[in-house]
C-alpha positions in Angstrom: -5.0 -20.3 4.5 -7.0 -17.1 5.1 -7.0 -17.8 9.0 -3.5 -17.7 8.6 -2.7 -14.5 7.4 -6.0 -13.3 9.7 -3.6 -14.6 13.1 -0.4 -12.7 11.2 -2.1 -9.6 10.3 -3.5 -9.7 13.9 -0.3 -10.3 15.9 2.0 -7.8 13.7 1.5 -5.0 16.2 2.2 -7.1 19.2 6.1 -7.2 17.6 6.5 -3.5 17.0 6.2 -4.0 13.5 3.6 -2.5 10.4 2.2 -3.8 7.8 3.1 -2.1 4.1 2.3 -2.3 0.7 3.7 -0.2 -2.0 1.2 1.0 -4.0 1.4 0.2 -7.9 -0.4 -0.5 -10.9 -1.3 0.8 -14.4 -4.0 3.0 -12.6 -1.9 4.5 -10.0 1.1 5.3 -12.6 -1.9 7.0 -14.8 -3.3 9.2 -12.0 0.7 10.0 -11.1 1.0 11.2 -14.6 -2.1 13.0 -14.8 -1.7 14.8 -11.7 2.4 15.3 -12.8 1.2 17.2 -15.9 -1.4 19.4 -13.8 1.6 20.1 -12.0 1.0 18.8 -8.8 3.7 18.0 -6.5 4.2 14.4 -5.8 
């Protein structure tokens, strides 16, 4: 299965297309709030 995605991941660019993942997660959404009550633009 891994070689599978490996030959996808690998021929993605060859179609004018990218790869993207949406960031997420209890961690992420803790630093966002952190950083959102320092202020910090987002």
């Amino acid at each position: 299965m891994g070689d599978l995605f490996d030959h996808v991941l690998a021929v993605i660019p060859e179609f004018g297309l990218r790869v993207y993942q949406r960031p997420g997660g209890p961690d992420l959404n803790a630093l966002a709030a952190a950083l959102a009550a320092q202020g910090a633009p987002q």
